[in-house]
C-alpha positions as CSV (number, residue, x, y, z in Angstrom):
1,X,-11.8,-13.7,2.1
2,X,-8.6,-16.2,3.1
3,X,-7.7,-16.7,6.6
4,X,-4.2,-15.6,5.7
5,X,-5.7,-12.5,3.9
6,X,-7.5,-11.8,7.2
7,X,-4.1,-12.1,9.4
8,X,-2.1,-10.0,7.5
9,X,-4.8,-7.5,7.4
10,X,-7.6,-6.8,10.3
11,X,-7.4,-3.3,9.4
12,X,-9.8,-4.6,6.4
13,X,-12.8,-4.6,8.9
14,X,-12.5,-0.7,9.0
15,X,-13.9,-1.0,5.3
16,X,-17.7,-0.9,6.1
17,X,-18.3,-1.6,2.4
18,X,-18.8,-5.3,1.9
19,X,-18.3,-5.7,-1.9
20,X,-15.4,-3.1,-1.3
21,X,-13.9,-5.3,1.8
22,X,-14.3,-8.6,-0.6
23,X,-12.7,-6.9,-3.5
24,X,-10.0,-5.3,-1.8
25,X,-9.0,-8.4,-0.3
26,X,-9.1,-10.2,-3.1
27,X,-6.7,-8.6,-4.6
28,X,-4.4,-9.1,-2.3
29,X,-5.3,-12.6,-2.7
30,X,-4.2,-12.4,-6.6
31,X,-1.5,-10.7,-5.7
32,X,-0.2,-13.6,-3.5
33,X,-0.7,-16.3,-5.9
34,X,1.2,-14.4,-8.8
35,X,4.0,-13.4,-6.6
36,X,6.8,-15.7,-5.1
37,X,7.0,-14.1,-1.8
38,X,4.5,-15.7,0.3
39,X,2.7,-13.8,3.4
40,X,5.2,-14.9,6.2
41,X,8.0,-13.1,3.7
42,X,5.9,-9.8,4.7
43,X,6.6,-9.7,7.9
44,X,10.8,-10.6,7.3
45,X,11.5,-8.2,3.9
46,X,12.1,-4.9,4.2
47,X,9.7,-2.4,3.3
48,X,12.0,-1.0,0.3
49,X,15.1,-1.9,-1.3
50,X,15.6,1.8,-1.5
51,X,17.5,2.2,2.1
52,X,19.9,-0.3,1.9
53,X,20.2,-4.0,3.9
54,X,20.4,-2.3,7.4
55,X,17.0,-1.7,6.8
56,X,14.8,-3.9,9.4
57,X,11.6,-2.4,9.1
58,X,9.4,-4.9,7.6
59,X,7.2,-4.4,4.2
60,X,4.0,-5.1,6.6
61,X,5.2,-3.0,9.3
62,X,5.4,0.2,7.2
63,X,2.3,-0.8,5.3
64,X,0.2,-1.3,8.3
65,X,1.9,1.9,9.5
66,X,-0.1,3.8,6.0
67,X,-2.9,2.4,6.9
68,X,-3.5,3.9,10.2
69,X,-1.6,7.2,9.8
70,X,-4.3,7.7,6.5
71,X,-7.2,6.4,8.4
72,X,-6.3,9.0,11.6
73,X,-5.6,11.7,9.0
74,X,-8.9,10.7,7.1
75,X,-11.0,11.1,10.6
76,X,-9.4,14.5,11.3
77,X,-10.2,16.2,8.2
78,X,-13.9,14.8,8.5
79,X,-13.9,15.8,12.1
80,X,-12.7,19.7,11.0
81,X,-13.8,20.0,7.4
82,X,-16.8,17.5,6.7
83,X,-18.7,19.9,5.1
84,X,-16.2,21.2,2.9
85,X,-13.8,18.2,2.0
86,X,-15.3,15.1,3.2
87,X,-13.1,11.6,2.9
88,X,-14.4,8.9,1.5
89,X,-13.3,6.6,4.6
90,X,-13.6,3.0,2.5
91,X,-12.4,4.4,-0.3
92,X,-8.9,5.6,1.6
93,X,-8.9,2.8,4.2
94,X,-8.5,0.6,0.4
95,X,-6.4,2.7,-0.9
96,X,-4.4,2.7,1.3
97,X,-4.4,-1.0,2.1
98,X,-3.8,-1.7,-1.8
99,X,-1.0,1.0,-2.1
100,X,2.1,-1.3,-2.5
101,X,0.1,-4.5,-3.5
102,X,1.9,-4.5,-6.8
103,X,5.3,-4.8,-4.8
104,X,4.8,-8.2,-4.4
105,X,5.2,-8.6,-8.5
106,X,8.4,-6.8,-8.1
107,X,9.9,-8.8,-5.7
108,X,11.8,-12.1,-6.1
109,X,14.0,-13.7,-3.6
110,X,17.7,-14.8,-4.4
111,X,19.6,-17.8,-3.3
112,X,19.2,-16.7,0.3
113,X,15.7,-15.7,0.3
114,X,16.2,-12.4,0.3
115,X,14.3,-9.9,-1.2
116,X,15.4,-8.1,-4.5
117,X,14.4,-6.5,-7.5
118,X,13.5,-8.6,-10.0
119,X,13.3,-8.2,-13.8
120,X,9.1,-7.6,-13.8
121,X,10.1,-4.5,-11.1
122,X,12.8,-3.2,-13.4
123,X,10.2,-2.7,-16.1
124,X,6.9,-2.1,-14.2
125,X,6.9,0.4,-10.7
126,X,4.6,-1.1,-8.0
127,X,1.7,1.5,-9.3
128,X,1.2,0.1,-12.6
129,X,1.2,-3.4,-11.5
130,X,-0.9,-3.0,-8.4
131,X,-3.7,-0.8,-10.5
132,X,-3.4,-4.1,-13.2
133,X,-4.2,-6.3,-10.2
134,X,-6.8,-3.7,-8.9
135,X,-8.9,-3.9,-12.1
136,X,-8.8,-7.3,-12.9
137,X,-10.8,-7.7,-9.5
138,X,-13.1,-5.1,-9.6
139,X,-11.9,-2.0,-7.4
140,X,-13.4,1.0,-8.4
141,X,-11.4,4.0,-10.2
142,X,-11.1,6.0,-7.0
143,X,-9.2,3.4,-5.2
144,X,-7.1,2.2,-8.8
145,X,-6.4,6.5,-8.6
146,X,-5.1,6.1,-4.9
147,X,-2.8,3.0,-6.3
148,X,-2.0,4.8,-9.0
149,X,-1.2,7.8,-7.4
150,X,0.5,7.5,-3.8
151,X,4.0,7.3,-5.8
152,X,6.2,9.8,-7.7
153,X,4.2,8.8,-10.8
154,X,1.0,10.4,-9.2
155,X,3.2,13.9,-8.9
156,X,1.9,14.1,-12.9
157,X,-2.0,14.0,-11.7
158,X,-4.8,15.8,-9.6
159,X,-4.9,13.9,-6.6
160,X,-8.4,13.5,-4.9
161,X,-8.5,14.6,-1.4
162,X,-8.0,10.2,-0.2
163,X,-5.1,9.8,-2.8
164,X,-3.2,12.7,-1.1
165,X,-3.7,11.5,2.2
166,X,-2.3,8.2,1.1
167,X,0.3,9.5,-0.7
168,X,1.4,11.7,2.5
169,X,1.4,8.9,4.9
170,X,3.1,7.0,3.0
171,X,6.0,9.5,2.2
172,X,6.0,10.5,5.7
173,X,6.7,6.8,7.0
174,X,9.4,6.5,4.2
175,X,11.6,9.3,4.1
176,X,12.8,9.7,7.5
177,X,14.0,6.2,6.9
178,X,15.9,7.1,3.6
179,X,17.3,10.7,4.6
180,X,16.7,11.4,8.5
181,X,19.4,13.6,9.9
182,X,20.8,11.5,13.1
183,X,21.9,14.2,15.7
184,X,24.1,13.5,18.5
């Protein structure tokens, strides 16, 4: 695992799972060498294109943000209902961490380094890409399924139990931004 892997995310020591850790960094790792953005970019784009430029939340902000809303959500349904719909707690803690990796194969920067959509993201959503990348380094089906599904694409599949909790932390820490209802 790279230093700057490690920096952008500690939250990869939650993963107990060594081969799971390694492989779920790695990716990132692949996803960094194929994309032009490079890891200080995460902290300065925005999260999606999809609110316009007064958007300052950064991509890493709202990802981070996932990560520990799942992993709260994950421990409170294994704290009430262990016996009857346990969470994999790796598995979404991966997941959850690899959600938007593909976004970085979506991405390029124009003229003034900022962040757009470019012509790979017009023809491949961050799913697809980031399950590609997923594979190629040896991440199980259940966390390619959490990739795969925490979009609108995964509205077409059974979830499992982690993929909805990722999927719901994510929406929830997107929306407000795109449609919140500012009262005076």
């Amino acid at each position: 695992m790279t230093e700057r892997v490690k920096k952008l995310w500690p939250e990869l020591e939650w993963i107990m799972d060594p081969v799971l850790k390694e492989k779920t960094a790695d990716t990132w790792e692949l996803a960094l060498e194929r994309s032009v953005l490079k890891a200080d970019d995460l902290d300065r784009i925005p999260f999606t294109l999809l609110c316009g430029p007064d958007l300052k939340v950064s991509f890493m902000a709202h990802k981070r943000c996932v990560v520990h809303v799942a992993r709260e959500a994950g421990v409170k349904m294994n704290e009430f209902f262990a016996s009857d719909l346990p969470v994999n707690m790796d598995v979404l803690i991966s997941g959850a961490i690899l959600a938007d990796v593909g976004k970085l194969l979506e991405y390029e920067l124009d003229t003034y380094g900022n962040a757009v959509q470019g012509k790979y993201g017009q023809y491949l959503r961050h799913p697809f890409s980031g399950v590609s990348i997923a594979e190629e380094c040896g991440l199980p089906p259940e966390v390619c399924h959490i990739i795969a599904a925490h979009a609108h694409e995964g509205d077409l599949v059974k979830r499992t139990t982690e993929a909805y909790i990722v999927h719901h932390a994510d929406f929830m820490t997107f929306l407000p931004f795109k449609s919140r209802l500012v009262v005076n």
